[in-house]
VOSEVEX-582186 format. One record per residue (C-alpha): residue number from 1; chain; x, y negated, z. Coordinates in Angstrom, 2 decimals, padded with zeros to 5 digits. Layout:
% residues N
R   rose   logu         x         y         z
R    NUM      A         X         Y         Z
...
% end
This chain:
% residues 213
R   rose   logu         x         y         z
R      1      A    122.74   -090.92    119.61
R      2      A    122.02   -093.38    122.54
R      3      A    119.33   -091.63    123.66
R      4      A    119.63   -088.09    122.92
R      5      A    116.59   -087.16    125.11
R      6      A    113.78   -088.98    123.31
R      7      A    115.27   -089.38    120.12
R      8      A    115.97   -085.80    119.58
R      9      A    114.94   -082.96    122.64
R     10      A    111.72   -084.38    123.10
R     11      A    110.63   -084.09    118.97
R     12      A    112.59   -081.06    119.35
R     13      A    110.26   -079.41    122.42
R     14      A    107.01   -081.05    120.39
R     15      A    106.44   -084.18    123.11
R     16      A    107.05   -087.41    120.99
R     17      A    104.45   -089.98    120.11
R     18      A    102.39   -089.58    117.17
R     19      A    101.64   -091.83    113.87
R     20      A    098.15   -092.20    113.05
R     21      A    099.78   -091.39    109.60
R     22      A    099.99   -087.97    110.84
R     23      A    096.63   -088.11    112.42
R     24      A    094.77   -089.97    109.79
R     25      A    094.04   -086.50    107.87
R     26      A    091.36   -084.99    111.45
R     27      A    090.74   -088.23    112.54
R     28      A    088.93   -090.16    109.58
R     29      A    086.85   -086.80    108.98
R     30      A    085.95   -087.07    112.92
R     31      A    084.53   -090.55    112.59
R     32      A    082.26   -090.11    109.88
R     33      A    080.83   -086.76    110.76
R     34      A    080.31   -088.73    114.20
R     35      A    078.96   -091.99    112.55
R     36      A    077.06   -090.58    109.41
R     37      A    078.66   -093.50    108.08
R     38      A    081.62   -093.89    105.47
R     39      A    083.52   -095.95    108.32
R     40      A    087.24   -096.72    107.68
R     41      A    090.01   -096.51    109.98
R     42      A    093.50   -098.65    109.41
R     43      A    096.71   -099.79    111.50
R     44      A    096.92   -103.18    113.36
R     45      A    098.88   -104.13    116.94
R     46      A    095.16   -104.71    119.24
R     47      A    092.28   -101.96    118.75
R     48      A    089.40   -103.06    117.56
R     49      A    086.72   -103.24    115.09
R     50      A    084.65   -105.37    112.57
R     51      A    081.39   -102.63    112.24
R     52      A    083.02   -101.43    109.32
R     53      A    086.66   -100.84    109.50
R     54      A    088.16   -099.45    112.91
R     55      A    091.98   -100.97    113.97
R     56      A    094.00   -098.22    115.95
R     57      A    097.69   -098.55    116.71
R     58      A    100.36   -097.10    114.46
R     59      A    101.59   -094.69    116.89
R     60      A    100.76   -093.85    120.51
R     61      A    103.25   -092.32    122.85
R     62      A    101.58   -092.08    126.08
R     63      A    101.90   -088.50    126.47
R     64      A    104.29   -086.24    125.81
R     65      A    102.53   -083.63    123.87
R     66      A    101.37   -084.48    120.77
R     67      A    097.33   -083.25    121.37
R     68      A    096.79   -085.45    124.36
R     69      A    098.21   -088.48    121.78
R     70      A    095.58   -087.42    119.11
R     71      A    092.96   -086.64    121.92
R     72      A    093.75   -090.30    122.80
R     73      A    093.21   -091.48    119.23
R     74      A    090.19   -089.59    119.33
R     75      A    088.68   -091.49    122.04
R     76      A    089.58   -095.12    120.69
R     77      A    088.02   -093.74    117.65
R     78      A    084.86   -092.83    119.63
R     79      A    084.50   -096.00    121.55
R     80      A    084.66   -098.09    118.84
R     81      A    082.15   -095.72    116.91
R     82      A    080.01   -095.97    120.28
R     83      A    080.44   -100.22    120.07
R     84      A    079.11   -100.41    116.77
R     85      A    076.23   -097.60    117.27
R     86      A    075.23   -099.59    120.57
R     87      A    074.97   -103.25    118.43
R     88      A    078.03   -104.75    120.78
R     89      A    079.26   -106.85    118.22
R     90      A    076.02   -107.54    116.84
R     91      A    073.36   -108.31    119.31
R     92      A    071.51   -111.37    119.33
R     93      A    068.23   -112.75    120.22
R     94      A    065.44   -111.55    118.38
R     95      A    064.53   -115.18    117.12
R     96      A    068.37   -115.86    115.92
R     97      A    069.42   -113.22    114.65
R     98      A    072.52   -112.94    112.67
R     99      A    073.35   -114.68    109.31
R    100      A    074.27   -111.35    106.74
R    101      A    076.00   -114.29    104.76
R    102      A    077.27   -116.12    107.58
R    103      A    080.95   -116.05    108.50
R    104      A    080.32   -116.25    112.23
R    105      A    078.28   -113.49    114.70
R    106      A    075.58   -115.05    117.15
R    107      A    077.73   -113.42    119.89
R    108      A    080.68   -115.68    119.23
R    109      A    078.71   -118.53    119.29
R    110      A    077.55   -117.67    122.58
R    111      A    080.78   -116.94    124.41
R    112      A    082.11   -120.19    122.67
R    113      A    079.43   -122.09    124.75
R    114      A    080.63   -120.86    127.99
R    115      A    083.30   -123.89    130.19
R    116      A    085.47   -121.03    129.83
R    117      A    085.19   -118.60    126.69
R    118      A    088.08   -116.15    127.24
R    119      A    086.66   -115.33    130.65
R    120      A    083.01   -114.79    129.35
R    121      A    084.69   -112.84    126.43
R    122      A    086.29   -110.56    129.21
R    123      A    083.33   -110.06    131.45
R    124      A    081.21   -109.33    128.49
R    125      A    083.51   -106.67    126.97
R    126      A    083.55   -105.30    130.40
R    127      A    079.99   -105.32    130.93
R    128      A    079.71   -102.98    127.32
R    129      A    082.76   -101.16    128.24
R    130      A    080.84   -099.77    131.42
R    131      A    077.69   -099.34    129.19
R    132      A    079.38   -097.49    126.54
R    133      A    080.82   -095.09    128.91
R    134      A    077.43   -094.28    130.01
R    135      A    076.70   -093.61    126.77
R    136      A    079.36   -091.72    125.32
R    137      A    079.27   -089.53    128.73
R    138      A    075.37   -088.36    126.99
R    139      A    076.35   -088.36    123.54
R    140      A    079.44   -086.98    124.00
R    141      A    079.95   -085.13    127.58
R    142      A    082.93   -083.14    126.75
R    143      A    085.34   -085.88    125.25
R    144      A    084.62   -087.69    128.58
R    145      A    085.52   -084.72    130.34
R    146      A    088.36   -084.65    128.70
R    147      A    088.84   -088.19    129.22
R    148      A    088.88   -088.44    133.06
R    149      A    091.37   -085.59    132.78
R    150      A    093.51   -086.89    131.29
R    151      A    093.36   -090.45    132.82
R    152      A    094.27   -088.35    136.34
R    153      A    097.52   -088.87    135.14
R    154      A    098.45   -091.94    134.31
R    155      A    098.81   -094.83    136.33
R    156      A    095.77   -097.52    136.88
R    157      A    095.63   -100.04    133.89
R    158      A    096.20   -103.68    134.61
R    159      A    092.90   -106.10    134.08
R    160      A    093.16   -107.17    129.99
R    161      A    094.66   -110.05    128.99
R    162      A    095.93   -112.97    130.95
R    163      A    093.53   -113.14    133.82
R    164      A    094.46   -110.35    135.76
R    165      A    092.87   -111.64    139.02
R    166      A    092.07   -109.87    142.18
R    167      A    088.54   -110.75    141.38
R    168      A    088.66   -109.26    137.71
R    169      A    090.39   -105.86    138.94
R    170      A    087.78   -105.30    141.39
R    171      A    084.89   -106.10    139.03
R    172      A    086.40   -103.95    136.72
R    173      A    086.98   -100.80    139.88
R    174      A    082.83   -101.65    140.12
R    175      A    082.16   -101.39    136.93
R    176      A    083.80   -098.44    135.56
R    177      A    084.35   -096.41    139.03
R    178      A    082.18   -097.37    141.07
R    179      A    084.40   -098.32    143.68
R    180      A    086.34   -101.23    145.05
R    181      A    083.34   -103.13    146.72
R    182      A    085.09   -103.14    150.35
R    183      A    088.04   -105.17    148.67
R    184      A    086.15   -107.75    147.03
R    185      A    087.16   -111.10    147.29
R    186      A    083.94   -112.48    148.76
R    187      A    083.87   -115.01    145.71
R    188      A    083.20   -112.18    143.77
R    189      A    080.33   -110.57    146.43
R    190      A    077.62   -112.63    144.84
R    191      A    078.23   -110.60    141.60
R    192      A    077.52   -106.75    143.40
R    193      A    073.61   -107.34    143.16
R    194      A    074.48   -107.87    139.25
R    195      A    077.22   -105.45    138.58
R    196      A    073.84   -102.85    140.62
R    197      A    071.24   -103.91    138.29
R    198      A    073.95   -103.14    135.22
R    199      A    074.21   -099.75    135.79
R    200      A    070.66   -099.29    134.51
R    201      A    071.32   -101.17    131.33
R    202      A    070.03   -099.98    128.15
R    203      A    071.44   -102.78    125.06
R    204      A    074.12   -104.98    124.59
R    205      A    071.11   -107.54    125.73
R    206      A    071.32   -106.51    129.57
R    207      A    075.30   -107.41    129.00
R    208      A    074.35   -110.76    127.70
R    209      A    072.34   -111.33    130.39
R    210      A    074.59   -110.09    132.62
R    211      A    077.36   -112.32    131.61
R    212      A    075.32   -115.28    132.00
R    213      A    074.14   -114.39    135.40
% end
């Protein structure tokens, strides 16, 4: 009764959020015909994924209409298909490897060696994020069509987490737009010759190497 808008007009005219219980039925289908895999999809508060079990949120509300919010689960759905397919999680150097009985991925290890981890977990993840959008916009043109669409209307996301520096934003404008080298900070100029040479990466390897560099 507070809020008689989105409580009970909005349902009413068909623009709430929606559950991924309500989804669950097209989506799961959608990732395994995508993956060729039996992959599983469940409910947690942080997307991610563990190769075999994809975390999506429990509802998403960030449109109005109720096929942009499934469009939107859709495309966390496909990213997270796309990290797995493109060995983000997994990659490691040909003469490590990773431990099937281990408890621990090679790639942890290696961002736990870094002065500061959380950073080189952020610039990695945003080194694959960039990759993976190359990819998906092969593999799957239309969804990222779709995608930039959609993203027309909605206001800039902040840099993740709790570094959400001049210097990360701009990385990340490079990165994924292809933009924002004129506002720099010209601590960050050193990286342009690296964030160039990404665009032409192929694995999760030219990340690692990346993130070192």
């Amino acid at each position: 009764m507070a809020d008689v808008e989105e409580n009970f007009l909005c349902p009413l005219r068909g623009e709430s959020g929606l559950r991924f219980a309500e989804a669950a039925g097209r989506l799961l289908p959608y990732l395994r015909g995508l993956s060729g895999r039996k992959l599983e999809l469940a409910v947690g508060p942080a997307v991610s994924t563990d190769t075999t079990t994809i975390v999506v949120p429990p509802e998403l509300s960030l449109f109005q209409e109720e096929a942009d919010n499934f469009f939107l689960y859709k495309l966390i759905v496909s990213f997270q298909w796309a990290f797995i397919a493109q060995s983000t999680l997994t990659v490691s150097p040909r003469h490590e490897g990773n431990d099937p009985h281990g408890e621990e991925l090679w790639l942890q290890g290696f961002l736990r060696s870094f002065s500061c981890p959380d950073l080189a977990q952020d610039l990695y993840h945003l080194l694959e994020t960039a990759r993976i959008r190359r990819f998906l916009d092969q593999e799957l043109p239309g969804l990222m069509r779709r995608m930039r669409q959609l993203a027309a209307r909605l206001e800039p996301f902040p840099a993740a987490g709790a570094r959400k520096s001049r210097g990360m934003a701009a990385l990340r404008d490079l990165l994924l737009h292809g933009e924002g080298g004129n506002f720099c900070p010209d601590s960050l100029r050193v990286c342009l010759p690296i964030v160039e040479n990404h665009r032409q990466a192929g694995s999760a390897d030219d990340s690692i190497r990346a993130t070192l560099a």
